[in-house]
N, C-alpha and C positions, 0 to 999 in steps of 0.2 A: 448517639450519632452526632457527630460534629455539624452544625451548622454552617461551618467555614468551607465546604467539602463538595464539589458538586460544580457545575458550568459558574463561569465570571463573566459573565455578559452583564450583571449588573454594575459591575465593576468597569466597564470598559467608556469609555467618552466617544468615541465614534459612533456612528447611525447609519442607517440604512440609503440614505440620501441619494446615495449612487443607483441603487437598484429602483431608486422608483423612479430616475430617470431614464437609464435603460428600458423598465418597461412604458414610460411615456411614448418613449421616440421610437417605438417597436423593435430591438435590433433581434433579427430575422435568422435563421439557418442558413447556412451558405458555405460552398469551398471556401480554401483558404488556408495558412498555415496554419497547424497547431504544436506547442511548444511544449515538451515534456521534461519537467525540470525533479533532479531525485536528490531528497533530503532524508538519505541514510534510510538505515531499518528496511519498512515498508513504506515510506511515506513519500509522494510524487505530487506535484503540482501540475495539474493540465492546463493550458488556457488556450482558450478556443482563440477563432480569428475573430471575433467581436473584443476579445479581449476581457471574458469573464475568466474565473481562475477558480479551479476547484483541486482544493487537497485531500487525497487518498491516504487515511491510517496515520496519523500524526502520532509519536511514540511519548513516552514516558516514561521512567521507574516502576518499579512494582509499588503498589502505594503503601503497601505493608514496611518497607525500609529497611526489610531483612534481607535484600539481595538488589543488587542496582545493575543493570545491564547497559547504560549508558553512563556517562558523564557528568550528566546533567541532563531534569529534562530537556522536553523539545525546546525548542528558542521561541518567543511568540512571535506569533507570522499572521498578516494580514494576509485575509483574503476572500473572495465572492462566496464560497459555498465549501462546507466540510463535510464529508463523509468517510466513518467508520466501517467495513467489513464485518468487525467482531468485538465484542467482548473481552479481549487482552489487553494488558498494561503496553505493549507492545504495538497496539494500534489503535487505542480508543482516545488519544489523548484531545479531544475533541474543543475542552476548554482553556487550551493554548491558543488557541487560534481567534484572532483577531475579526470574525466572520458573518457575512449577511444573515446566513441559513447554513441549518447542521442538521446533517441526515444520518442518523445513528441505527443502523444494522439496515438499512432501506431496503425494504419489502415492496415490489411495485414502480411503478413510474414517476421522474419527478422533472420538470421539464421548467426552462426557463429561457428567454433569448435564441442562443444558437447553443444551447446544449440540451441535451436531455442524459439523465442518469436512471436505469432501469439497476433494482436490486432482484436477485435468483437467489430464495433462500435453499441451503444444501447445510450439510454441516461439515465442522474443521476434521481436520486430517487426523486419526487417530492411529494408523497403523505406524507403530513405531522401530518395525523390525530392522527398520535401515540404518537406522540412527544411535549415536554413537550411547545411548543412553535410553531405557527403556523409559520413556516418561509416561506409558500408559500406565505402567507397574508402579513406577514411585508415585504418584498420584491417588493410584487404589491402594497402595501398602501407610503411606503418610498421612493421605486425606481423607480414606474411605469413601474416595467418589468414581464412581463407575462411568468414566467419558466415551463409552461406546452408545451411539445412535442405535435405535434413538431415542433412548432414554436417557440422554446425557442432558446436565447444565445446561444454564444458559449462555453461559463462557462458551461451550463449546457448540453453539449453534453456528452457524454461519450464512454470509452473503454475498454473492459474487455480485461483483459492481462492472454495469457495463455503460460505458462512458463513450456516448456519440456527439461529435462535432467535425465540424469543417470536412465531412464527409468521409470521415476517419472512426472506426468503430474501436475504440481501449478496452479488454477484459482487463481489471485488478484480480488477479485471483484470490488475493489476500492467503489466507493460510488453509484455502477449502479443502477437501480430500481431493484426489487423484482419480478418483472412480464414482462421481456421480451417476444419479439412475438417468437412464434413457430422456427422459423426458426436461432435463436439467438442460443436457447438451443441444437439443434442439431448441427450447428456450434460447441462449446464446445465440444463437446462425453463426454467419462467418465473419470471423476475429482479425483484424487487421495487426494489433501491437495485445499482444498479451502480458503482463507483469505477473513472472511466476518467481516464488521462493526458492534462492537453487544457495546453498552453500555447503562446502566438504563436509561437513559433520552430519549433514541428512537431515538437518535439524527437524524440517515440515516431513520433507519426504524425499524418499530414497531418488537416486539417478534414472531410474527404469520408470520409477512414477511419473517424472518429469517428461521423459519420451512417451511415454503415452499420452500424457494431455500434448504433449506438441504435436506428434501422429496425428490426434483425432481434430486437433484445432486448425491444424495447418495453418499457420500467422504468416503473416509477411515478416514478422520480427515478432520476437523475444525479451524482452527484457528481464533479467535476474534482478531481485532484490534479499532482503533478508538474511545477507549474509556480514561476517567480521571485519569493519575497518575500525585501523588500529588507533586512530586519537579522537573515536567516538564510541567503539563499545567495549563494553569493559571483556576479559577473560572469563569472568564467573559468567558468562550469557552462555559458554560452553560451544558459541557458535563459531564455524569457520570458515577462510575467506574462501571464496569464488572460484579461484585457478583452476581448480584439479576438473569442476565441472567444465569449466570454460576449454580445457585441452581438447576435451570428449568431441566440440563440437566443431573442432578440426577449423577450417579457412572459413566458415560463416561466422565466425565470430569478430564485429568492429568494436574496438576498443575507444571508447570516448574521449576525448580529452580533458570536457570541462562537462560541469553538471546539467547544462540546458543544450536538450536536439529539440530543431526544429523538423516535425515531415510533413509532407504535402500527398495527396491524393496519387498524383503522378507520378511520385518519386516510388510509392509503396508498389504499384499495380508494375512496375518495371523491375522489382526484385523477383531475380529465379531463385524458388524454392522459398527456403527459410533464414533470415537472416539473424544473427543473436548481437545485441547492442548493447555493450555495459559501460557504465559511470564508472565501474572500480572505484576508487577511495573520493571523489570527486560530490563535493554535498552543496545545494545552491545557499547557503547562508552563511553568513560572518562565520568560521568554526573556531578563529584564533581569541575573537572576542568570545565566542560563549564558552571558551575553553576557562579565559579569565576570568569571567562570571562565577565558574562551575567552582573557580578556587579560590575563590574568598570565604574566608573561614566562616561559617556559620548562617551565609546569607544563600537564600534558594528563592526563586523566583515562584 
C-alpha cells in the first residue's frame, strides 16, 4: 500500500480559522439566496446565504490509470464542507479539495451554521437494461463481482444527500437506483431542486427511470448532471451529452448560460409544475488553465 495514497490535509497550509469563527458569532438558518454552482461530472457547489459552501461528488480518474474519463483530475477547490455520495472514481475525489470537514458516504445528520446535510443510505443504480453497455455483465464476467443489492460492494453502496439552506431543500441524487423502498422516499419529504444523472447513453439510468423519480419527487427543478462535455471528458467515459434527454422535456427546459444560478424561496414556490435547468458545457472553474495543467508532459497534480 502506498503511503502517498489517501486525504492531503496534511499537506495543505490552510486551517480551519474561518469555521470557528462562524461558529463563535453563531451564523443562524435563515432565507435568503442560495447559489448552485456545477463543476462538470457530478460535482456542484452550494453555498448557503450565510455564505458556507459545500461540494457535492468532486471527480477524479480511475486511480488504476488504465482508463481516464476526464482530462485531468478535479482542479483543487477550496471550500467549507465536502461530501461524497459514493465510493466511485467519479465522485469520491474528496482529497482535492481544499476543505473544513469531509463527509464521506454520510449516514445521518450533519449540521452546521445555516446548513444542515442529512445522508439516506440506498444503493447505486444497478439495472443496466437502458444503457448503451451492459455494465452489470462486464463487471461479473471481468471482475467476478456480483453488484446487485444487497449483497453488493462497497462501491456500490449508496447515499442520497439532502442539502437544506436558505429554506431551500437540494436532493444530490448522485448515482442511486430509480426505485428505492418505501421507506427511503418518505425519509426525503419534499424536494425543491433535485440533481439527477441524465445523459444519452443511459449511462446511470434509462429516460423512464428518470421520470419516475421526477413523478414521485415532484421538484420545483431538475437539474441534469453526469453527462459528456467535450474539453473535459474524455470519449472512453462512453458517456453522452444531455440534448436528446433535454428534447423529451419539451418548453421546461432553461438552458443556463454560465455555471452559477442563484434561487430564492419565492422564485421556486411561483414555478407551475416542473422546471429542468442545465449548465450544458458551462463548469465554475479556470477550464483553459487546467486544460494547460492537464498538458504538461508528465506533471499531475
Amino acid at each position: 500500500m502506498s503511503l502517498d495514497s489517501g486525504l492531503q490535509a496534511w499537506k495543505q497550509r490552510s486551517n480551519h480559522n474561518r469555521m470557528i469563527t462562524l461558529e463563535r458569532e453563531g451564523l443562524r438558518p435563515g432565507p435568503g439566496p442560495v447559489e448552485l454552482a456545477y463543476f462538470g461530472g457530478s460535482a456542484f457547489r452550494v453555498t448557503s446565504p450565510g455564505g458556507l459552501t459545500v461540494m457535492v461528488d468532486p471527480w477524479r480518474n480511475h486511480p488504476s490509470r488504465r482508463w481516464d474519463w476526464f482530462f485531468d483530475d478535479f482542479p483543487p477547490t477550496a471550500v467549507d464542507v465536502g461530501v461524497s455520495t459514493h465510493a466511485h472514481f467519479d465522485h469520491d475525489a474528496l482529497h482535492r479539495l481544499d476543505a473544513h470537514v469531509l463527509l464521506d458516504r454520510l449516514i445521518g445528520t450533519w449540521e452546521f451554521g445555516d446548513v444542515r446535510i442529512t445522508g439516506i443510505p440506498d444503493k447505486h443504480a444497478t439495472d443496466s437494461s437502458a444503457a448503451i453497455y451492459d455494465f452489470r455483465e462486464i463487471i461479473s464476467r471481468f471482475d467476478g463481482i456480483d453488484i446487485t443489492p444487497p449483497d453488493n460492494p462497497r462501491s456500490w453502496d449508496h447515499c442520497l444527500l439532502l442539502i437544506e439552506t436558505g429554506g431551500i431543500r437540494i436532493l444530490a441524487w448522485g448515482d442511486n437506483r430509480h426505485d428505492p423502498p418505501e421507506w427511503v422516499w418518505q425519509a426525503l419529504g419534499p424536494i425543491d431542486i433535485v440533481l439527477l444523472p441524465a445523459d444519452d447513453s443511459r449511462h446511470v439510468m434509462g429516460f423512464d427511470h428518470l421520470a419516475a423519480i421526477i413523478t414521485r419527487l415532484k421538484p420545483r427543478v431538475v437539474v441534469p448532471h453526469h453527462y459528456y462535455i467535450v474539453d473535459l471528458t474524455q470519449r472512453q467515459s462512453t458517456l453522452q451529452p444531455v440534448e436528446g434527454w433535454l428534447r423529451l422535456q419539451g418548453p421546461a427546459v432553461r438552458e443556463l448560460g454560465e455555471a452559477q444560478c442563484v434561487y430564492l424561496r419565492g422564485e421556486l414556490d411561483a414555478i407551475a409544475g416542473t422546471r429542468v435547468d442545465c449548465f450544458g458545457s458551462h463548469v465554475a472553474f479556470d477550464r483553459e488553465a487546467w486544460l494547460a495543467g492537464a498538458n504538461r508532459t508528465g506533471e499531475r497534480e
